[in-house]
C-alpha positions as CSV (number, residue, x, y, z in Angstrom):
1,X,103.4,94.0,79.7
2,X,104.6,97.9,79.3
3,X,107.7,99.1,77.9
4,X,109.4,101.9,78.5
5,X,111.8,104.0,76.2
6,X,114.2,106.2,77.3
7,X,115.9,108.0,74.4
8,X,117.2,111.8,74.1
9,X,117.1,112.3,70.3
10,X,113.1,112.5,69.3
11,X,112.8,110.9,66.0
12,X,114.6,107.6,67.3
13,X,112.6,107.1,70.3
14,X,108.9,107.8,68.0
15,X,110.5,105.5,65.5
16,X,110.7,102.7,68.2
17,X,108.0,103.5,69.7
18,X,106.2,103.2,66.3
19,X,107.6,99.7,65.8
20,X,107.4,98.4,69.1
21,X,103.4,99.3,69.5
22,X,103.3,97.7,65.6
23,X,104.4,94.3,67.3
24,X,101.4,94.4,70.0
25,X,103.1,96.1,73.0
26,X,102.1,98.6,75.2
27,X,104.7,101.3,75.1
28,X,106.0,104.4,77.6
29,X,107.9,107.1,76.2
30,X,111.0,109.3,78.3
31,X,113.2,112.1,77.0
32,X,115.7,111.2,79.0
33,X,117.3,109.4,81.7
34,X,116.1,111.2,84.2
35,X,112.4,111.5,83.1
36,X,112.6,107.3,83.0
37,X,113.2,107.6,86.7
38,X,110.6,109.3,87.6
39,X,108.7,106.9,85.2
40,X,109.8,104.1,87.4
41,X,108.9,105.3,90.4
42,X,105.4,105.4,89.7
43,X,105.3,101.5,88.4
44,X,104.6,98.8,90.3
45,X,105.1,96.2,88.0
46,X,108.3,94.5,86.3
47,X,108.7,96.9,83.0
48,X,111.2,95.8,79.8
49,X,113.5,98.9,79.5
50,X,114.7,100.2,76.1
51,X,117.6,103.0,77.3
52,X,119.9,104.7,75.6
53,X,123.2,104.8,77.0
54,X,124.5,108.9,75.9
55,X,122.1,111.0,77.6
56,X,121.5,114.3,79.3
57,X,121.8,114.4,82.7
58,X,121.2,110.8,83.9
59,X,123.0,108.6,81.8
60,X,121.6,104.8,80.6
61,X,124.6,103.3,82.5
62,X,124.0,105.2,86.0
63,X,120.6,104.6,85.6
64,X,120.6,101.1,85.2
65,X,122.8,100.8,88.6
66,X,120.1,103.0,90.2
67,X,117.5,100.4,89.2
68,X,119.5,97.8,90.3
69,X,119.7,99.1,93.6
70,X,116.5,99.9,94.4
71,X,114.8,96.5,95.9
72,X,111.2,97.5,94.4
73,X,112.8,97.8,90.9
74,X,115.1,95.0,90.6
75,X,113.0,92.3,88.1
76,X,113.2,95.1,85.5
77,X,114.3,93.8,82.2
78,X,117.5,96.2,80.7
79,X,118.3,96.7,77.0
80,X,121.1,99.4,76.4
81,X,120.5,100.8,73.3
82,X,124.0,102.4,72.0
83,X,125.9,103.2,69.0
84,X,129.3,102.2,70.9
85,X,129.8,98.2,70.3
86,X,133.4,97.9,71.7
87,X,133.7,94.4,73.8
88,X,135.0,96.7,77.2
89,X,131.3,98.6,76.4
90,X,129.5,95.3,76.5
91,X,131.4,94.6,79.6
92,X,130.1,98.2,81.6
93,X,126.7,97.6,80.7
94,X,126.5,94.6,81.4
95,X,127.9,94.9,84.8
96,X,126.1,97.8,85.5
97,X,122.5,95.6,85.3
98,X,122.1,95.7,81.7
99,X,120.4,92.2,80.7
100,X,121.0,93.2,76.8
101,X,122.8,95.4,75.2
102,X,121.7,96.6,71.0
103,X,124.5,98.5,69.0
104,X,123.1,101.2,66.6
105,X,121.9,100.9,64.2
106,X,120.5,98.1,64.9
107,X,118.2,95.7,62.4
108,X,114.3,96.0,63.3
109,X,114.0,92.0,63.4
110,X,117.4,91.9,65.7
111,X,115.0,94.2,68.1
112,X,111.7,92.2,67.8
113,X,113.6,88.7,68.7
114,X,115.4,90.7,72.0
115,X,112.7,92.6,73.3
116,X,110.5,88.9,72.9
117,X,113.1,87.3,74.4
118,X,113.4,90.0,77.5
119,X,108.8,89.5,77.9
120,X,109.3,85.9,77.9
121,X,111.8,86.3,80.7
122,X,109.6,88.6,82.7
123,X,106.6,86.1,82.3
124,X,108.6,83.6,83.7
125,X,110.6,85.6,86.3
126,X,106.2,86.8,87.3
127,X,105.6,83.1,87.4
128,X,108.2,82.1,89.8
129,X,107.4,85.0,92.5
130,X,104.4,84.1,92.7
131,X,104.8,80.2,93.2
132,X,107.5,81.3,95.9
133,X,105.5,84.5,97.5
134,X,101.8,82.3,97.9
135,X,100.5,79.5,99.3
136,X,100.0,77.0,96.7
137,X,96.9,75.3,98.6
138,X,95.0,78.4,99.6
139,X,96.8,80.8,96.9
140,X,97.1,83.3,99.5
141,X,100.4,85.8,100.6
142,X,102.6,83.6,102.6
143,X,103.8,84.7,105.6
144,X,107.0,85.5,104.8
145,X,105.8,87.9,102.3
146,X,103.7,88.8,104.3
147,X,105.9,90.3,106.9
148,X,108.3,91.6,104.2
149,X,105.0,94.1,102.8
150,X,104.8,94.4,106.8
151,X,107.7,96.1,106.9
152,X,108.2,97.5,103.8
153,X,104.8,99.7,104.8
154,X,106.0,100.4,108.3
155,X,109.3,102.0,106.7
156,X,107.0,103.9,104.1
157,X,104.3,104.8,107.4
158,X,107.5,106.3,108.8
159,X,109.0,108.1,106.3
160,X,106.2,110.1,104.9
161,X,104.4,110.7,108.4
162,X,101.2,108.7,107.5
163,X,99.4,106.7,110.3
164,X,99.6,102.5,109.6
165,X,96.5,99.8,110.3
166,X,96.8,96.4,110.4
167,X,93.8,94.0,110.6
168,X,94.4,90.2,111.8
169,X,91.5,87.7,110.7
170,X,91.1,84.3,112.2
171,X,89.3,81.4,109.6
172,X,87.2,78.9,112.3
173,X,87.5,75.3,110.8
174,X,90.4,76.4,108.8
175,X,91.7,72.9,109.1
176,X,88.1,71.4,108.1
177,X,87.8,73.5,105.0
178,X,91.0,72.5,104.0
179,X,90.1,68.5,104.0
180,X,87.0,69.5,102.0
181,X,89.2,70.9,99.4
182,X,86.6,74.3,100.5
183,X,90.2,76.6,100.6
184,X,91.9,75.7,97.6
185,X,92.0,78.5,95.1
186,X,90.4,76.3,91.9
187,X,87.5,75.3,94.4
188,X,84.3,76.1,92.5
189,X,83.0,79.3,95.2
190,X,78.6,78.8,96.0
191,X,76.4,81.5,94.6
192,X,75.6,84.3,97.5
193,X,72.3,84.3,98.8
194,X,70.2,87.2,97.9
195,X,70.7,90.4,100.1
196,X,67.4,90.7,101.5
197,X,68.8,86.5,103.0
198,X,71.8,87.6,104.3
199,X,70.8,90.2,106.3
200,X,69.5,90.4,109.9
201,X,67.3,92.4,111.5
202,X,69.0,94.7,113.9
203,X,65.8,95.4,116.3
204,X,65.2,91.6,116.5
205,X,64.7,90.0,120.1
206,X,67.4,87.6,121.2
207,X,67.2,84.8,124.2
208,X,69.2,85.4,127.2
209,X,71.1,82.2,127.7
210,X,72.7,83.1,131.3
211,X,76.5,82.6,132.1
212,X,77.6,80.6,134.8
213,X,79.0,84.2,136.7
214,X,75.8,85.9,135.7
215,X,73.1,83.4,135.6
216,X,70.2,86.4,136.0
217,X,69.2,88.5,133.0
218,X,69.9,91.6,133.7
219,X,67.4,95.1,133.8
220,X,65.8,95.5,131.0
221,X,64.7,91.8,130.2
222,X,61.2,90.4,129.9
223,X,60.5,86.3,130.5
224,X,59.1,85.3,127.6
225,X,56.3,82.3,127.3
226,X,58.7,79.8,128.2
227,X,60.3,81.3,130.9
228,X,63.4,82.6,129.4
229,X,64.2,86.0,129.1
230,X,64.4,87.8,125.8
231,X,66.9,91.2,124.9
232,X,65.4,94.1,125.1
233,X,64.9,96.3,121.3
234,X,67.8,98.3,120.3
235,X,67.2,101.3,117.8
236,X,68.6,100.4,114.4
């Protein structure tokens, strides 16, 4: 799981990011407050922030109510990193989305236990979305996800002028294969056939079985030995 500093003064932000990447974690650097966002935007998955709160331009206060806002951002983890550590400070970061707030200076082991503590809550926060956003038999999207990506893509299709495809598939025996335990995500899956098995000759002749509105084969067909018509050879 990533983490991603935001500081504005250089040599705390390497030193963090020195002793973060000592404890095993994957680290993302930003000079500022407004470089995190762009950071952010790019991410797809829940990230534990490390912000300062005094910076340049976009502040760590404003841009933890940005994150807050922003639906695709929202399981983010927040620690405000500050020197201020008066209770009505706790109070604004907190209520602006913080989920931690660190006063400076602040002890390296104090920051180990808090940014273990904000993982752990991520890993379980993952866990939980994806027990409620699949199906536990089949371990597929449900559909209520489903249409939420639906129309989160339509809205994105729409906004940056880009054409939208959507493909339905139907399972046949969906009902059988779920009695056989066939569906289930933990079923052991059969080895494929070899290639050459699986596929099928394109130019290969095919009997004409008649319907009942067109009972004749039509032009093109030859009887074969047994008095059924065969399909005539189509170029592969």
């Amino acid at each position: 799981m990533k983490i991603l500093i935001a500081d504005d003064e250089p040599v705390s932000r390497m030193r963090l990011a020195h002793a973060l990447r000592s404890w095993g974690y994957d680290v993302m650097s930003a000079q500022d407050g407004d470089d995190a966002w762009r950071q952010l935007k790019g991410c797809e998955e829940p990230m534990l922030l490390v912000i300062d709160w005094v910076m340049p331009g976009l502040d760590g206060v404003e841009l933890c109510r940005r994150v807050r806002a922003d639906p695709e951002m929202r399981f983010h983890h927040i620690i405000v990193l500050t020197s201020r550590s008066g209770m009505e400070d706790v109070v604004t970061a907190i209520d602006a989305g913080a989920d931690d707030f660190i006063a400076k200076p602040y002890h390296p082991d104090e920051m180990k236990v808090r940014v273990g503590a904000g993982i752990r809550i991520l890993r379980l926060q993952q866990e939980l979305r994806v027990k409620a956003s699949h199906d536990e038999l089949t371990g597929v999207l449900n559909r209520r996800i489903v249409m939420e990506l639906l129309d989160r893509e339509i809205e994105r299709a729409h906004r940056d002028g880009q054409p939208l495809a959507v493909g339905m598939l139907d399972i046949d025996h969906f009902k059988a294969g779920i009695d056989a335990g066939a569906l289930s995500p933990a079923a052991p899956r059969p080895p494929r056939p070899p290639a050459a098995s699986r596929s099928r000759p394109c130019c290969a002749r095919t009997p004409w079985r008649g319907t009942a509105r067109d009972p004749q084969p039509p032009p093109g067909h030859r009887a074969r030995a047994d008095g059924r018509a065969s399909r005539p050879r189509t170029p592969c």
